[in-house]
C-alpha positions as CSV (number, residue, x, y, z in Angstrom):
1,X,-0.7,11.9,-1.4
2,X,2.2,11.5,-4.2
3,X,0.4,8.9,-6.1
4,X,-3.2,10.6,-5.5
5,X,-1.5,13.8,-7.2
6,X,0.1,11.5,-9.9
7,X,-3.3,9.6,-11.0
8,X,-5.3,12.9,-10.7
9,X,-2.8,14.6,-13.1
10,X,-2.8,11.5,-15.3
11,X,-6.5,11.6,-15.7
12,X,-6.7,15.4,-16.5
13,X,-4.4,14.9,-19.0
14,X,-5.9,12.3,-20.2
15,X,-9.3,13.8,-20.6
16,X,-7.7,17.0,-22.1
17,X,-5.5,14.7,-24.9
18,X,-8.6,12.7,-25.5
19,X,-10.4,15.6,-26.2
20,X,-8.4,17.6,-28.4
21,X,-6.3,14.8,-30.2
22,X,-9.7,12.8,-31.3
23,X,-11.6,16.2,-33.4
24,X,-8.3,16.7,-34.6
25,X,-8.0,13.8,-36.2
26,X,-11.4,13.5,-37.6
27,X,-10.6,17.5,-38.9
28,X,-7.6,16.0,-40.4
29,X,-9.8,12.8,-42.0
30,X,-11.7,15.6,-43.2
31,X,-8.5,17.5,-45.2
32,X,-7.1,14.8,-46.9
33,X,-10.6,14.3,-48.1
34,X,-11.2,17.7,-49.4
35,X,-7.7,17.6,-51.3
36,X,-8.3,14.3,-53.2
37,X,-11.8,15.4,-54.7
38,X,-10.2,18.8,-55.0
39,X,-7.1,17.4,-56.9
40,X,-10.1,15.6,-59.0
41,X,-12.1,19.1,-59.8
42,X,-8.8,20.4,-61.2
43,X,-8.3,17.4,-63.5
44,X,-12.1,17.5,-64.7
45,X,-11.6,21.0,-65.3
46,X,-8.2,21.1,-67.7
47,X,-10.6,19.2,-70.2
48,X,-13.7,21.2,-70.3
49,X,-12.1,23.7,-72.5
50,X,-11.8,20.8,-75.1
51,X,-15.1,19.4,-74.6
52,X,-16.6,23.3,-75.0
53,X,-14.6,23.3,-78.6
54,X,-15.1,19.7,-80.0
55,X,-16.5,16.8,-79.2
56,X,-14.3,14.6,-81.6
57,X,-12.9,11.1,-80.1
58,X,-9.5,11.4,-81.1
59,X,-9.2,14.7,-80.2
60,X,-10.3,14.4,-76.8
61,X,-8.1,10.9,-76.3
62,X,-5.2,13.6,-76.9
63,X,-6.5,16.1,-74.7
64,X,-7.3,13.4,-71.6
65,X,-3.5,11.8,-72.3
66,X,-2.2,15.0,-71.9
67,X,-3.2,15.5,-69.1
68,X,-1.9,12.5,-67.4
69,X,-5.0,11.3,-65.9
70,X,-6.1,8.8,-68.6
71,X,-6.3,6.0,-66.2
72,X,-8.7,7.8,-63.7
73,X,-10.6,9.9,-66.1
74,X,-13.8,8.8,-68.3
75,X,-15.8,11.4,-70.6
76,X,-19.1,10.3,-71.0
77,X,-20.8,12.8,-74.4
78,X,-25.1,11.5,-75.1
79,X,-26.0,11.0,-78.7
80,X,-26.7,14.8,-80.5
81,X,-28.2,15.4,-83.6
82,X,-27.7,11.8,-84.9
83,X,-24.0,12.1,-83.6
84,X,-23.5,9.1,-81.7
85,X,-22.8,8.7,-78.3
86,X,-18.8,9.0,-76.9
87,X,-17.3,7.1,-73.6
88,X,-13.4,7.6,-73.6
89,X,-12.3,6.2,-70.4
90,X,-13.4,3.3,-67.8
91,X,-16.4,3.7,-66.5
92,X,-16.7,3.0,-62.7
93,X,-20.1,4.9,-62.0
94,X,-23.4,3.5,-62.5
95,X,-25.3,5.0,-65.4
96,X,-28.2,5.6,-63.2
97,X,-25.2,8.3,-61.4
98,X,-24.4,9.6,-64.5
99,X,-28.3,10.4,-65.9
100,X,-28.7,11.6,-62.8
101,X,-25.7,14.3,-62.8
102,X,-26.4,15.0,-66.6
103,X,-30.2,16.2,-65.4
104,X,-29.1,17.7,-62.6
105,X,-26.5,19.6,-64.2
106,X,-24.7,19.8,-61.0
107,X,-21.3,17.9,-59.4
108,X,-21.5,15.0,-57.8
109,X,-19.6,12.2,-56.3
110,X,-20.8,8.3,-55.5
111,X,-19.2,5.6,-54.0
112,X,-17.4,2.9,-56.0
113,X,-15.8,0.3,-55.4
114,X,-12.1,0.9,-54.7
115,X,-13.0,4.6,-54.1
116,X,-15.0,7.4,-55.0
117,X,-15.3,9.2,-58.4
118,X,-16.3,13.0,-59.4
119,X,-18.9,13.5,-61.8
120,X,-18.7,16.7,-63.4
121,X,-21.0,18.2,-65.8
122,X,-19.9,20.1,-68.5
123,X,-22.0,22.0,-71.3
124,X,-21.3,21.0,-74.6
125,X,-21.9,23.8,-78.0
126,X,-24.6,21.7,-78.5
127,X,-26.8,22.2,-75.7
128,X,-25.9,18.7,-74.5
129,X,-24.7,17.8,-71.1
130,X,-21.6,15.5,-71.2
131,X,-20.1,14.4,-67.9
132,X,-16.4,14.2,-66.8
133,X,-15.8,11.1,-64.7
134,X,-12.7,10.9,-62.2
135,X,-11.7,8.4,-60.4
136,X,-10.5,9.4,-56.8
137,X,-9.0,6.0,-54.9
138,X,-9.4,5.3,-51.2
139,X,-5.6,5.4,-50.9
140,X,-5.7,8.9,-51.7
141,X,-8.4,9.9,-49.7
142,X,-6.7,8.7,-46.8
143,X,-3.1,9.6,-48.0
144,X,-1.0,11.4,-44.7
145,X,-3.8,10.3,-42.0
146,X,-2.2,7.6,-40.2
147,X,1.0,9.7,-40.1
148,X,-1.3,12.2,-38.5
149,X,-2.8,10.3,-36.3
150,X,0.6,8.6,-35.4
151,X,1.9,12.4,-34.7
152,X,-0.9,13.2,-32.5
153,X,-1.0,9.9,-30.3
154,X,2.9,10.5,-29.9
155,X,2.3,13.8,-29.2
156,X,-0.7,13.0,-26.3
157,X,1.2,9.7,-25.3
158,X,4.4,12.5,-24.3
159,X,1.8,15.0,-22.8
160,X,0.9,12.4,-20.3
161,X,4.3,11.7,-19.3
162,X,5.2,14.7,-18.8
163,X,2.3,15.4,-16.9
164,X,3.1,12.5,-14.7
165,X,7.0,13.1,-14.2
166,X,5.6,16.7,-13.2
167,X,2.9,15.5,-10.7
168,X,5.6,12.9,-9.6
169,X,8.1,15.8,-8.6
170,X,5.4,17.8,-7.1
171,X,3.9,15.2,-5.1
172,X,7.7,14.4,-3.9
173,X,8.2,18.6,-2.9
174,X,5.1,18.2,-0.6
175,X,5.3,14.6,0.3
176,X,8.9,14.7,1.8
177,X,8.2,17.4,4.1
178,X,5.7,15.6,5.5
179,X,7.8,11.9,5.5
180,X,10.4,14.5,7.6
181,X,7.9,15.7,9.9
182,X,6.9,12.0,10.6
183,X,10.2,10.7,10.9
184,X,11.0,13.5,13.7
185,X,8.0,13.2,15.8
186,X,8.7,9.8,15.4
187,X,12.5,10.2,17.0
188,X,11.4,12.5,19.4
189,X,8.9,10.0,20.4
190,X,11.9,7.9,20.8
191,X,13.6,10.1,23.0
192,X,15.8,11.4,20.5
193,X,15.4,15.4,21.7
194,X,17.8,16.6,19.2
195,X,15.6,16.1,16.3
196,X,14.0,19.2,14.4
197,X,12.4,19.2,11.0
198,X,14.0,21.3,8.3
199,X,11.1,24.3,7.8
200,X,10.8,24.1,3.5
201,X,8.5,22.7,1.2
202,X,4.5,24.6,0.6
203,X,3.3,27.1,3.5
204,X,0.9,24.6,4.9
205,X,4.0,22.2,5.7
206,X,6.7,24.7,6.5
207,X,3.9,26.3,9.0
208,X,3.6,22.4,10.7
209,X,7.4,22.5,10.6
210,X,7.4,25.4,12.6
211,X,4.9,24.5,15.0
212,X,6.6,21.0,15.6
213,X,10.0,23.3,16.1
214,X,8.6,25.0,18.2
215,X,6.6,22.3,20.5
216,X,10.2,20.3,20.7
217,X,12.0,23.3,22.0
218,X,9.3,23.5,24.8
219,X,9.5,19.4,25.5
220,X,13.5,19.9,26.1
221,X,13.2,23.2,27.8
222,X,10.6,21.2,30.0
223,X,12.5,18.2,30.7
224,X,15.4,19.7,31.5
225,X,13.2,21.9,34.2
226,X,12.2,18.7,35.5
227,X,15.4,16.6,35.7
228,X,16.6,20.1,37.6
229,X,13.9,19.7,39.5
230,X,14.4,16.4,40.4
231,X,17.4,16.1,41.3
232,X,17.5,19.4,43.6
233,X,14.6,17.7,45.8
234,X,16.5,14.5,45.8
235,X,19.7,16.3,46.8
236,X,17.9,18.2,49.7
237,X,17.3,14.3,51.0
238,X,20.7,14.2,51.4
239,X,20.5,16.3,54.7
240,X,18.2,14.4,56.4
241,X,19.6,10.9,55.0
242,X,22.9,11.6,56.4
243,X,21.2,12.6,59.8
244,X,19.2,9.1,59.6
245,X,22.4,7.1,59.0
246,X,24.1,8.7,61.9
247,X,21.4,8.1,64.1
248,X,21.1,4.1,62.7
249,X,24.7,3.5,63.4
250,X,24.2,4.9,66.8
251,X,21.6,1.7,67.1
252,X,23.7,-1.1,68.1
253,X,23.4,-4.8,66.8
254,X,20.4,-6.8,66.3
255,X,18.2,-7.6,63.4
256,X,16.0,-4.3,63.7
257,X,19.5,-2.3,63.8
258,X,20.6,-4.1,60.7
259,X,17.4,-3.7,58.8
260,X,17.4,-0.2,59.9
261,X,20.9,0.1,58.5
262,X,20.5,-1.5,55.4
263,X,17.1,0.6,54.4
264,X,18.9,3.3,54.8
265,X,21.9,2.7,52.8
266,X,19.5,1.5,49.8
267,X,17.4,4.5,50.2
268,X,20.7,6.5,50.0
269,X,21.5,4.6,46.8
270,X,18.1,5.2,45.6
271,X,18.7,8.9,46.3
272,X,22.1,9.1,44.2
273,X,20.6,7.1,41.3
274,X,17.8,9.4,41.0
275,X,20.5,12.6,41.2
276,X,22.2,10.9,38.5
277,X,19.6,10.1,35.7
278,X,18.2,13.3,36.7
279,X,21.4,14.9,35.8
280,X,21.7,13.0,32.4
281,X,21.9,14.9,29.2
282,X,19.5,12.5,27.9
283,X,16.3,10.7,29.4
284,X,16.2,7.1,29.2
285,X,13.4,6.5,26.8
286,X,15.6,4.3,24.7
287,X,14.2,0.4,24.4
288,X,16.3,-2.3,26.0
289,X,18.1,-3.9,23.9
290,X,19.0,-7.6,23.1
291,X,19.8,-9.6,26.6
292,X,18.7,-6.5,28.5
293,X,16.6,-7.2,31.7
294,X,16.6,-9.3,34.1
295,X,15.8,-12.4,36.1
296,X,12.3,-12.1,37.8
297,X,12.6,-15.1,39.6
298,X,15.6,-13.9,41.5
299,X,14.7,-10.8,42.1
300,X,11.0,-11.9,43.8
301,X,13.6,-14.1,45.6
302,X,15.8,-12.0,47.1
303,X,13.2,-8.9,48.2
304,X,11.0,-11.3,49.6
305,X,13.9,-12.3,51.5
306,X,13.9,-8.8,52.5
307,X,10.4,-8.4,53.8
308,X,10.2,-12.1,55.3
309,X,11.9,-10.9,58.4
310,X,9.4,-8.0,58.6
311,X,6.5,-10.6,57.5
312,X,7.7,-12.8,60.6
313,X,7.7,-10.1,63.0
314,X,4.2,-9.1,62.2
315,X,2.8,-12.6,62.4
316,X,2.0,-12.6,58.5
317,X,2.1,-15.8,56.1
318,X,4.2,-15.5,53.4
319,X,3.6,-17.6,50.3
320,X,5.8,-16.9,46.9
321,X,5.2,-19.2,43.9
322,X,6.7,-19.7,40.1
323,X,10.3,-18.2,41.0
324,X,11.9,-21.9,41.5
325,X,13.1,-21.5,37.5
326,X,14.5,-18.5,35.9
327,X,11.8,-16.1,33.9
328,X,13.5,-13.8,31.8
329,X,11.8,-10.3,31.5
330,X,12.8,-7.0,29.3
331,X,13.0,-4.8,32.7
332,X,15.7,-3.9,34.6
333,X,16.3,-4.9,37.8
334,X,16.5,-1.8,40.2
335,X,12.6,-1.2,38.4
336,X,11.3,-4.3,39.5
337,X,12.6,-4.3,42.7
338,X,11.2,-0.8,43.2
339,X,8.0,-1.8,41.5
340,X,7.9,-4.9,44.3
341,X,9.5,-2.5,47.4
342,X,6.3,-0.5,46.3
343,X,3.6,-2.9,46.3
344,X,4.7,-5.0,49.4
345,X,5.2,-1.5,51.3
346,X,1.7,-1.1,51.0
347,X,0.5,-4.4,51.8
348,X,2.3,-3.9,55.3
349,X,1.1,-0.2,55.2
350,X,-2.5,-0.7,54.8
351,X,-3.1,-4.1,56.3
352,X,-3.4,-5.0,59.8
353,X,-0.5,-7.0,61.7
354,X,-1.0,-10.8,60.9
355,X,-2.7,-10.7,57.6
356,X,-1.4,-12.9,54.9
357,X,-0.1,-12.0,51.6
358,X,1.7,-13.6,48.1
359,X,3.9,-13.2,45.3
360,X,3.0,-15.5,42.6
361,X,4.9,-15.6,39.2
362,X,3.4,-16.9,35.7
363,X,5.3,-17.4,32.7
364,X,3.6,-17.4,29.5
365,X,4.4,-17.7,25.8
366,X,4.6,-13.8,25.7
367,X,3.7,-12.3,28.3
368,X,5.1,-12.7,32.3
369,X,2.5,-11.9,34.9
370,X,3.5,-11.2,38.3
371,X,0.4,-10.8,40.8
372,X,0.9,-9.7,44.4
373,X,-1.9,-10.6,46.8
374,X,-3.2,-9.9,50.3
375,X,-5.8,-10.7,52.6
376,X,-6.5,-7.5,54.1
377,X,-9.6,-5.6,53.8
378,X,-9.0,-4.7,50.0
379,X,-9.5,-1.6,47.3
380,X,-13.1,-0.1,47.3
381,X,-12.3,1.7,44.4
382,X,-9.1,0.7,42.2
383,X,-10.0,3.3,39.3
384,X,-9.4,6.4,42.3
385,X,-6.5,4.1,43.3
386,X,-4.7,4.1,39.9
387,X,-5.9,7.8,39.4
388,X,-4.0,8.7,42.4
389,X,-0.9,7.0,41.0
390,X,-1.7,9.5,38.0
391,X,-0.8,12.4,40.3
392,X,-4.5,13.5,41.2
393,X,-4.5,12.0,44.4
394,X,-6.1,14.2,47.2
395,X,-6.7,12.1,50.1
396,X,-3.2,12.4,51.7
397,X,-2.0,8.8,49.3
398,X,0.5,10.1,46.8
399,X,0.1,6.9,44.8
400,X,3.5,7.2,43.8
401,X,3.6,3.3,44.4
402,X,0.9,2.1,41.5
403,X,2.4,4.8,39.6
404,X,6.0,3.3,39.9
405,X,4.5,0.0,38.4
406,X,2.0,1.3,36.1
407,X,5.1,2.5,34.2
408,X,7.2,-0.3,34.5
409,X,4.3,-2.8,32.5
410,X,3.7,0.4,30.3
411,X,7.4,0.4,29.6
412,X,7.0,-2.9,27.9
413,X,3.5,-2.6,26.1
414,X,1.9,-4.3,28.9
415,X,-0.2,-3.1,32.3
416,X,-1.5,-3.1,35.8
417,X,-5.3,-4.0,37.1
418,X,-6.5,-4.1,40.3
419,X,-9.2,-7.2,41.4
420,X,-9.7,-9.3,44.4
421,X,-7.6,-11.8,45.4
422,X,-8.5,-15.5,46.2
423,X,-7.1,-14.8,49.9
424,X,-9.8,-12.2,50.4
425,X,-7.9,-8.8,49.7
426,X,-6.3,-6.8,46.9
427,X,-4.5,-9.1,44.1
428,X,-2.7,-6.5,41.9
429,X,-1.8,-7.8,38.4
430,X,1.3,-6.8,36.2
431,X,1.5,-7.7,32.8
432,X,5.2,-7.2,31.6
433,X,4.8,-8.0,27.7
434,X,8.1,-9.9,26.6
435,X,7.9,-9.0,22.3
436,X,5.8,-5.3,22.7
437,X,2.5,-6.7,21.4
438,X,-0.7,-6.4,22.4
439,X,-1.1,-6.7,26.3
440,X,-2.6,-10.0,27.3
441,X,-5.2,-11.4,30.0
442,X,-4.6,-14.1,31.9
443,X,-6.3,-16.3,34.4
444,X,-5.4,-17.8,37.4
445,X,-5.3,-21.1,35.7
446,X,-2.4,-19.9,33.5
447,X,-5.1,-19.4,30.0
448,X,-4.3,-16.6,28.1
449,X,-6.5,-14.4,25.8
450,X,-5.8,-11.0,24.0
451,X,-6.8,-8.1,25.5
452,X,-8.2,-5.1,23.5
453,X,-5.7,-1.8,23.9
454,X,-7.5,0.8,25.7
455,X,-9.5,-1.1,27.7
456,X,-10.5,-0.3,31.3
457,X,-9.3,-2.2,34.6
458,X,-11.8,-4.1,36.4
C-alpha cells in the first residue's frame, strides 16, 4: 500500500508538472521572441525621423552609427525624381521581401539565414516608400530560454520529490499500523497473549486496532475460564482416584493387581499434569524447539509392552513393526503415549476378545507415519468418527480419543485419516510432519506423494 500511494502520487505530479511546466515554456519561447523583434521596432524607429527630413547618404550613415546598430541595420531608399537609389547597410532580405513591404506599406519580418530581420516601412517627403531593415539574430531570439526551461525542469524535477517523500511518509503513517496489527495477530497466534496493538494511525486502522484489542481481551479472558475449568474438573477426580487407589492396594498380588495398580498411579499422574498446565500462566502453544521430542520407536515399545499383557489375556495377536531403530519425531513423549493409550484403548474397547491388531512405524524423508490397525469389524463412517473427536459427538462416544491425536499430527503440520486395514478392520493413520511442511501421503509400500492442505479423509 506504501509504494501503491508512492507511484500514484508520482504520477499525479507528474501529469500536473507536465502540464503546466511544458505551456509555460512555449509562453516563455514566445517572450523572448516578442522582445527581440520589439528591441528591433525601437531601433527602426530612432531613424525614421532622419529618413522623414533627408534622404542624404552621409547624413543617414551618421544617423544609423549613432545609433549603434550599424551592423544589424540596412536602409533601403528607391530611385525619386532622378535621385538615385540608396542601400546603407547589409542587406540580408531578399528584394522580392523588400518590394513586397514597400507596396504593402506595412511591417514585416522573414526568415534569413542566421535569423530573422524587420522590415519597416517608412514614408519619405517624397511620397516614396523606403524600408528600414534590422537584423534580429537567433541568439537573441532565444536569449534567457534555456535558463527558463532549466528553472522550470528544476522546479518540476523538486515538485516530484517532494511529492514522493510526502506520499512516502504517508504511506509509512498508514502502513505501520497495519505491519503492527499483523505482527500481533501474528504473536497472539503464537500464543504470546500479552500482545496488543498500539490504537494510532487513520480511523479505519485505529478502529481495527480496537476491535483486535478487544477480541484478545476476550481470547485471555476465555482461556483463562477454561484452564479454571479444567483444572477444577480434574481436581474433583482426585476424590474418586484416591478411593480407586485404596481399593487397588486392598487387591493383593498378581499381574491383574499390578496392572490395576499401575493404571491407576499413571491416571493419577495424568490428573496432576493436567491440574498443572491447566494452572499455567501461559498455554503451551509455543513450537518445540531444537532436540525437542522424542523417540517413537521406544515409546511404541514400551506401551505396547503395556497392552501385551492385556493382548495375551484376551487371546489377541500382537504385531509391532519399524521400532527396531530409533525414529526421531518433534512430539513429546507423554503426547504420544496418550495419542497410542487412546487408539489401543479403543481397539480393545470396540473389538471383540481375540481379534488381532498392529502398530507399524514408517520413517520417511520428512514425514513419520505411524498406523495402528485392527481386525475387528471396522468404521462405517470415519468422517462422524473424527466429527465426534470435534466435540459434536451424540451417540454416547466422546471422541476424546481421535481428538487427542488429531491434535498431536496437527501440532506438527501433519494429520490423521481413517481407511481399512489390510487385517480387515480399522487402520488409523498419523502423519507427524518432521520440518512443518505440507502434510504428506504415503502408501503401504513406503512411496510418498504431497498431499494438498485442506483436503478431506477417505
Amino acid at each position: 500500500m506504501r509504494w501503491a500511494l508512492v507511484r500514484v502520487c508520482l504520477a499525479v505530479t507528474a501529469m500536473v508538472v507536465v502540464a503546466f511546466a511544458v505551456p509555460l515554456g512555449l509562453v516563455i519561447k514566445e517572450m523572448a521572441r516578442d522582445r527581440a523583434f520589439s528591441n528591433a521596432e525601437r531601433e527602426a524607429a530612432a531613424i525614421v525621423p532622419a529618413l522623414s527630413i533627408t534622404t542624404d547618404r552621409d547624413q543617414l550613415e551618421r544617423v544609423v552609427a549613432s545609433a549603434g546598430s550599424d551592423a544589424g541595420m540596412a536602409v533601403h531608399i528607391p530611385e525619386v525624381d532622378g535621385k538615385a537609389a540608396v542601400d546603407l547597410g547589409r542587406q540580408r532580405a531578399a528584394d522580392e521581401d523588400i518590394a513586397t513591404v514597400r507596396k504593402l506599406g506595412r511591417a514585416s519580418t522573414t526568415e534569413v539565414p542566421g535569423g530573422s530581420t524587420l522590415l519597416q516601412p517608412v514614408a519619405l517627403s517624397s511620397g516614396a516608400m523606403a524600408v528600414v531593415e534590422v537584423y534580429v539574430p537567433e541568439s537573441e531570439v532565444s536569449n534567457g530560454v534555456g535558463t527558463a526551461w532549466a528553472v522550470l525542469a528544476a522546479v518540476g524535477a523538486a515538485l516530484v520529490v517532494g511529492s514522493v517523500a510526502v506520499a512516502d511518509r504517508l504511506g509509512v503513517r498508514m502502513v505501520q499500523p497495519a505491519q503492527r496489527l499483523v505482527e500481533s495477530a501474528h504473536e497472539l497466534g503464537e500464543g504470546q497473549l500479552g500482545a496488543r496493538v498500539p490504537e494510532e494511525g487513520p480511523t479505519e486502522l485505529r478502529l481495527a486496532a480496537v476491535a483486535f484489542n478487544s477480541m484478545a481481551d476476550q481470547v485471555v479472558q476465555l482461556l483463562a475460564n477454561e484452564r479454571e475449568l479444567a483444572a477444577d474438573l480434574s481436581h474433583r477426580l482426585r476424590t474418586p482416584l484416591t478411593v480407586l487407589r485404596l481399593n487397588a492396594a486392598s487387591l493383593g498380588d498378581g499381574p491383574a493387581a499390578e496392572q490395576t495398580r499401575a493404571a491407576v498411579a499413571q491416571l493419577e499422574r495424568e490428573v496432576d499434569t493436567i491440574i498443572r498446565t491447566a494452572r499455567e500462566a501461559k498455554p503451551q502453544t509455543a513450537a518445540a524447539g531444537p532436540g525437542a521430542g522424542c523417540d517413537a520407536g521406544e515409546v511404541v515399545r514400551e506401551r505396547m509392552a503395556f497392552w501385551s499383557a492385556l493382548a495375551e489375556d484376551e487371546g489377541r495377536k500382537v504385531r509391532v513393526a519399524g521400532v527396531d531403530r530409533p525414529v526421531r519425531i518433534p512430539v513429546a513423549r507423554s503426547d504420544l503415549a496418550a495419542a497410542l493409550d487412546a487408539l489401543l484403548g479403543n481397539v480393545f474397547r470396540h473389538t471383540p476378545e481375540g481379534t488381532a491388531f498392529a502398530v507399524d512405524v514408517h520413517n520417511g524423508e520428512d514425514a513419520v507415519i505411524v498406523l495402528v490397525s485392527d481386525a475387528g469389524p471396522g468404521i462405517p463412517d470415519p468422517a462422524a468418527a473424527m466429527a465426534r473427536g470435534r466435540g459434536s459427538g451424540s451417540d454416547g462416544s466422546t471422541g476424546l480419543g481421535l481428538d487427542i491425536v488429531r491434535r498431536l499430527a496437527e501440532s506438527t503440520g501433519g494429520d490423521v485419516r481413517i481407511g481399512s486395514s489390510v487385517l480387515g478392520g480399522t487402520e488409523v493413520r498419523i502423519w507427524i510432519q518432521l520440518d512443518g511442511r505440507e502434510p504428506v501421503r504415503r502408501g503401504h509400500r513406503g512411496t510418498v506423494r504431497r498431499r494438498r492442505r485442506g483436503a478431506g479423509v477417505r
